[in-house]
C-alpha positions in Angstrom: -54.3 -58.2 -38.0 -57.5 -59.4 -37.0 -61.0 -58.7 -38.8 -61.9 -55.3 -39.1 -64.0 -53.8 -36.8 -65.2 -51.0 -39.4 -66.4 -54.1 -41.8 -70.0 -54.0 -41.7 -71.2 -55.6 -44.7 -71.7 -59.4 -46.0 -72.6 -60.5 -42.7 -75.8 -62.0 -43.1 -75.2 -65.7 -43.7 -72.4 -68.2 -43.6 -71.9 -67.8 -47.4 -71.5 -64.4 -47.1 -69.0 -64.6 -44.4 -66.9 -66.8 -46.2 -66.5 -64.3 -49.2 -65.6 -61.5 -46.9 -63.1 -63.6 -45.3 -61.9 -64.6 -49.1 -61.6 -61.0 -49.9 -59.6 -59.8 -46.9 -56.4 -61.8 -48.7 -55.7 -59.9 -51.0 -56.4 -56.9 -48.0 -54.0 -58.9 -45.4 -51.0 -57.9 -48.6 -51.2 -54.3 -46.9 -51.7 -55.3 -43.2 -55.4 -54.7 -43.1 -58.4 -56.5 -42.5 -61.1 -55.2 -44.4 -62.7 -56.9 -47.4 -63.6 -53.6 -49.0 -60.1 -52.8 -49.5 -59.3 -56.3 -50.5 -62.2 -55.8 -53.5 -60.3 -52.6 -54.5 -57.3 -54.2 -54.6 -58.8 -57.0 -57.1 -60.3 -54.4 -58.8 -56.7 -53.2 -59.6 -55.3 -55.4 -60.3 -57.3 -56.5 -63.2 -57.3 -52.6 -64.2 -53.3 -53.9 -65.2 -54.6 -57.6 -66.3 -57.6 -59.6 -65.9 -55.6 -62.6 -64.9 -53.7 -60.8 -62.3 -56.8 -60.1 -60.6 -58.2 -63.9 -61.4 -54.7 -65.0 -59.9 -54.7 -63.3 -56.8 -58.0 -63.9 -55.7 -57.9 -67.5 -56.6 -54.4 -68.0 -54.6 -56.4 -66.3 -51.8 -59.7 -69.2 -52.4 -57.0 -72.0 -52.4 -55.0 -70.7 -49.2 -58.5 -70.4 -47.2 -60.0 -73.2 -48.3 -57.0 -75.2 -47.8 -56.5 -73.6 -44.2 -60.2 -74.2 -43.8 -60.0 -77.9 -44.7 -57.0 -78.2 -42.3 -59.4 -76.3 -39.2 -56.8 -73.4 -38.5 -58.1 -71.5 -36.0 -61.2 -69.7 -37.0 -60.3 -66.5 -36.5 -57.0 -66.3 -38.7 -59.3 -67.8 -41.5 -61.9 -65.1 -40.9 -59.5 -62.2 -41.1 -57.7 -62.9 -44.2 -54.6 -64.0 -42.3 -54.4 -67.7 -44.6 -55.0 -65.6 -47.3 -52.3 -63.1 -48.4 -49.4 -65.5 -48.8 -51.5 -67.5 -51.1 -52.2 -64.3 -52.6 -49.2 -63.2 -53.5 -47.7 -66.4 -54.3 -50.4 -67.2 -57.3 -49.8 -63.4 -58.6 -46.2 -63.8 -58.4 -45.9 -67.2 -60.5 -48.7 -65.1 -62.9 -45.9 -62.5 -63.5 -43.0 -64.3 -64.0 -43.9 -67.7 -65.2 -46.5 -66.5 -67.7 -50.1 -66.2 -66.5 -51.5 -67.9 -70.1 -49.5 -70.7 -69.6 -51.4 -74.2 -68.1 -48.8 -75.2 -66.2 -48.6 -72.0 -64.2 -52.2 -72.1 -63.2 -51.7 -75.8 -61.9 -48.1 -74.6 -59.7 -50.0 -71.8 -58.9 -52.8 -73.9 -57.2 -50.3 -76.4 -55.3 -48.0 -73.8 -54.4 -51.1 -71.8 -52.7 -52.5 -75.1 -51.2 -48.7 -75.9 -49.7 -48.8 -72.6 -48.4 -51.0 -73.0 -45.5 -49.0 -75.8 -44.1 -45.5 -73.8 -44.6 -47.6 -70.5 -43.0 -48.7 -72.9 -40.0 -45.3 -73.9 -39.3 -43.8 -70.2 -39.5 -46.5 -68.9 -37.2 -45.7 -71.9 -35.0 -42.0 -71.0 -35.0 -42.2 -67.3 -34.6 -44.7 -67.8 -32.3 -42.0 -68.2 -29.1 -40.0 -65.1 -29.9 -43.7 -63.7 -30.2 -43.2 -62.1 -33.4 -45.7 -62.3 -36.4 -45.1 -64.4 -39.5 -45.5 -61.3 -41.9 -44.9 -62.4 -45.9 -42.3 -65.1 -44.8 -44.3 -68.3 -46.0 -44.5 -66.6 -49.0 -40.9 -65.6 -49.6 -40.2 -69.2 -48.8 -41.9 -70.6 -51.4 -41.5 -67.8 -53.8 -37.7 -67.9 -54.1 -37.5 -71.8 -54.0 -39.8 -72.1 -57.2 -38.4 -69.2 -58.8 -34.9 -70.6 -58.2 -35.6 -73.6 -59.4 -38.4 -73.4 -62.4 -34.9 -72.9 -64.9 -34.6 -76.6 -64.1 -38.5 -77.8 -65.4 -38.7 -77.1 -69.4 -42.5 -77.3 -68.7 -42.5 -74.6 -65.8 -40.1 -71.8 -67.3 -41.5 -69.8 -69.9 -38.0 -68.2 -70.7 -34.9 -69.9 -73.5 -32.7 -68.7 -71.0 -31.8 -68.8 -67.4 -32.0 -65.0 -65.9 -29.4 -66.2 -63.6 -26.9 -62.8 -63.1 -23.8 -61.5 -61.3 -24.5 -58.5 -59.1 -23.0 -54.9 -60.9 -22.4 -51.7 -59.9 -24.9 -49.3 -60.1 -24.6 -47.2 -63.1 -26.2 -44.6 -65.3 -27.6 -41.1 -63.8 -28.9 -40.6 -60.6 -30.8 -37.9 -60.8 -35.1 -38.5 -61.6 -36.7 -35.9 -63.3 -39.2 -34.0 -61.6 -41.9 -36.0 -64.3 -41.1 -39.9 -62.5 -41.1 -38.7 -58.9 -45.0 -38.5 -58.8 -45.1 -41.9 -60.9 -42.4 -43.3 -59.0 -44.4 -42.4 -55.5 -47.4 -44.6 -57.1 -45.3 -47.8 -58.6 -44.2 -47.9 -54.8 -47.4 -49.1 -54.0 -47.8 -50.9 -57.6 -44.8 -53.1 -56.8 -45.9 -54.5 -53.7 -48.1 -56.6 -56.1 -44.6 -57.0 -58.8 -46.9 -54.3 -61.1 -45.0 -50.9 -62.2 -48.4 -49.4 -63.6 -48.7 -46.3 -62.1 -52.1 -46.0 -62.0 -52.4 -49.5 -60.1 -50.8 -48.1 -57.4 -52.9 -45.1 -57.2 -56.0 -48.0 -57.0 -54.4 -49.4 -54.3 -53.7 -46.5 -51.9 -57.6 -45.8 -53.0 -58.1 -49.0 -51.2 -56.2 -48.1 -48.0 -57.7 -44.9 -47.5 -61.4 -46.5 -47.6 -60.1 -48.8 -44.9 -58.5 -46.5 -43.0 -57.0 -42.6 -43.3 -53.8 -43.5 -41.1 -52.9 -46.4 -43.2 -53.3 -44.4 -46.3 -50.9 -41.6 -44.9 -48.6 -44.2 -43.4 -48.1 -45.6 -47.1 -47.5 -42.1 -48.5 -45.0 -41.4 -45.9 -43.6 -45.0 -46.5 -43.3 -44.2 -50.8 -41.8 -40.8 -50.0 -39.3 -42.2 -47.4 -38.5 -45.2 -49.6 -37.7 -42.8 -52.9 -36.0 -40.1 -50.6 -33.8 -43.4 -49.6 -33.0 -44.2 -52.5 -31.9 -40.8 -54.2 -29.6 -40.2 -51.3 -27.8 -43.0 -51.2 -27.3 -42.5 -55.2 -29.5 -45.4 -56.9 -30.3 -45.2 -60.4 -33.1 -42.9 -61.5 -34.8 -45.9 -63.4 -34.4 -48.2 -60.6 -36.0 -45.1 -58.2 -39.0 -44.6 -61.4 -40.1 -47.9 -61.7 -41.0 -49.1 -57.7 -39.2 -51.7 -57.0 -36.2 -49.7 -54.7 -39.3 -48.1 -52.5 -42.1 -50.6 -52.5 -40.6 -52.2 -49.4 -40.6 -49.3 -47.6 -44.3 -48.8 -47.9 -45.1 -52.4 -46.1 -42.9 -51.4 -43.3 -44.2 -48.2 -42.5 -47.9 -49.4 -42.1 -46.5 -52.6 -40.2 -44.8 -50.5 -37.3 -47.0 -47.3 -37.2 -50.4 -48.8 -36.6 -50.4 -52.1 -37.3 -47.7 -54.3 -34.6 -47.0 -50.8 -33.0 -49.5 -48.0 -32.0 -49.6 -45.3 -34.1 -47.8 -42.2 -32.2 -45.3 -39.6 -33.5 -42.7 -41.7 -32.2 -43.7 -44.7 -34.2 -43.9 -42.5 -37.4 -40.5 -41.8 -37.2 -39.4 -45.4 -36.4 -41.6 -46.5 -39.2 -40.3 -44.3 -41.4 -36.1 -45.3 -40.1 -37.2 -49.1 -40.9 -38.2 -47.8 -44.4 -35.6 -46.4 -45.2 -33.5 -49.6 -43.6 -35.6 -51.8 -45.9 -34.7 -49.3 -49.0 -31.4 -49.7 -48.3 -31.4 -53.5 -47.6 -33.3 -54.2 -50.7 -30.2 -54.2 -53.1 -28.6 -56.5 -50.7 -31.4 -58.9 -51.5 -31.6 -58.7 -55.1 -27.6 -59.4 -54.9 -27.8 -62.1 -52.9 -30.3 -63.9 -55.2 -28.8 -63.3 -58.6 -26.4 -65.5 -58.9 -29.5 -68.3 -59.2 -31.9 -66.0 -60.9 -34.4 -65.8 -58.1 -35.9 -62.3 -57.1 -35.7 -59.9 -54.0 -39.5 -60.2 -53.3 -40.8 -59.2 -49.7 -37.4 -60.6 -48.1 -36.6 -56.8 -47.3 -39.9 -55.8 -45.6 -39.5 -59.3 -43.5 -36.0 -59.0 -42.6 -36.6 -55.7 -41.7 -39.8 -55.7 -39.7 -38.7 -58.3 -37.8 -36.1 -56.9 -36.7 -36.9 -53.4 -35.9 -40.0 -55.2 -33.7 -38.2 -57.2 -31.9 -35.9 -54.1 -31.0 -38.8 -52.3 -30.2 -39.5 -54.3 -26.9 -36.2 -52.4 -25.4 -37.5 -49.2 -26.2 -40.7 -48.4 -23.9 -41.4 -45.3 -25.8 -42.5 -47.6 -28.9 -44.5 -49.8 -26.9 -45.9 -48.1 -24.1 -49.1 -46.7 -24.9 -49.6 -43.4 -23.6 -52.7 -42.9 -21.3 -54.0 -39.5 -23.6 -53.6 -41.5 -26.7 -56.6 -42.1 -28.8 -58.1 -45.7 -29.6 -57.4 -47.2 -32.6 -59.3 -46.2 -35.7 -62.3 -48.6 -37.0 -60.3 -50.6 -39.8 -56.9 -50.8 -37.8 -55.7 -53.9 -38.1 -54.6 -55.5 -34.3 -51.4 -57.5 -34.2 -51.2 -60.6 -33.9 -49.0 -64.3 -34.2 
């Protein structure tokens, strides 16, 4: 995932470089270094709230600048990479711990400032099976403050705990034909915890101006994710409103084009580890019940890593072929 090699603007000085860098967070969500795309995806956020878009950019100032103050290695900082998990965390606490409230904005800025030390020691960790850290610092964090914010009157922003048991599935199956095409765009949406159709179309705006293969790898990673999800007999709300598919979309652009080069043989693995994360997304959202905590990105990193460390035993994934073409300007590179 390293800076973009399409990204030819704000270049000129060191200011400028350092809002690039800013901006390529909230890009880093969807694997890709560009700070266009992270702009749109700002921009889209705020199209839902304002304070979404204030949240997630700020998480994404407080990870880099904390990362900065700490000297990571330049060139994570540059490309976003001590950005996204800050990202998401701030946005995450804006949605379910009430963005008005004071006391989110202040756990929102510690959480994203503790996230660059928990992201250095999951890179650091990961780094000797030589697999990438992905949203993991994130989901960390995420679940243990969600989890636990019941127990602080001045954190949770509910009377009640949401603490559950897991139930059976129930009520019709079937969509209608009206909440497929929504359904395809809340996909996207829900990668950022938004079911706003629209927001979703934004935000696949954002990975086509990065890059056409990303864009199409998301589709197919929506459509494979809702296809998933009807076969195996979810509930038509649950398939509706993004949150069975939205995993599915991060793990299609992470192995076709991102950690794996794009080929017709890493479309389709892409598009078995979406469905895999589909399926494994329930199992999540189970699991954390019981303490009222949420399935977040555990599916997407549970799923990715996997299928990439599988990957090294098949040398049709990972062997390059001689005839195939470079990598597209915006592609993001893997990396630890």
């Amino acid at each position: 995932m390293r800076r973009s090699g399409g990204v030819r603007w704000w270049r000129g000085g060191r200011g400028a470089g350092s809002g690039a860098s800013l901006l390529r967070g909230p890009a880093q969500v969807m694997l890709l270094a560009d700070a266009r795309t992270g702009a749109v995806f700002c921009l889209a956020l705020c199209a839902a709230d304002w304070r979404y878009g204030a949240y997630a950019l700020g998480g994404a100032a407080v990870g880099t600048g904390t990362a900065r103050l700490l000297h990571v290695a330049p060139d994570r900082v540059e490309s976003g990479l001590e950005g996204f998990n800050s990202c998401l965390l701030a946005l995450c606490f804006a949605v379910f711990l009430d963005a008005g409230r004071l006391s989110t904005v202040l756990l929102a800025a510690v959480g994203c400032a503790v996230s660059a030390v928990v992201t250095a020691a999951v890179v650091r960790l990961l780094r000797v099976w030589h697999l990438p850290p992905l949203t993991l610092p994130y989901c960390l964090l995420a679940s243990a403050v969600t989890v636990a914010a019941p127990a602080f009157r001045r954190i949770w922003p509910h009377d009640g705990s949401l603490a559950a048991l897991p139930r059976a599935a129930s009520g019709p199956t079937e969509p209608h034909l009206g909440d497929l095409g929504p359904a395809f765009f809340r996909n996207v949406s829900q990668v950022f915890f938004l079911d706003e159709w629209y927001v979703g179309a934004l935000l696949l705006a954002g990975l086509f101006l990065a890059s056409r293969r990303a864009g199409l790898t998301a589709c197919a990673g929506s459509a494979a994710g809702t296809l998933t999800a009807w076969a195996l007999g979810a509930p038509a709300a649950r398939i509706a409103d993004g949150t069975l598919g939205c995993n599915a979309v991060l793990v299609a652009l992470a192995l076709c084009g991102v950690f794996l080069a794009a080929t017709p043989a890493t479309l389709l693995y892409a598009l078995l580890g979406a469905a895999t994360a589909t399926a494994v997304t329930p199992a999540a959202a189970h699991l954390f019940a019981p303490s009222g905590g949420h399935a977040f990105t555990w599916p997407f990193v549970l799923t990715t890593l996997g299928f990439l460390a599988a990957a090294r035993s098949f040398p049709r994934l990972t062997t390059r072929s001689p005839a195939a073409p470079a990598p597209r300007p915006g592609t993001p590179a893997p990396t630890s």
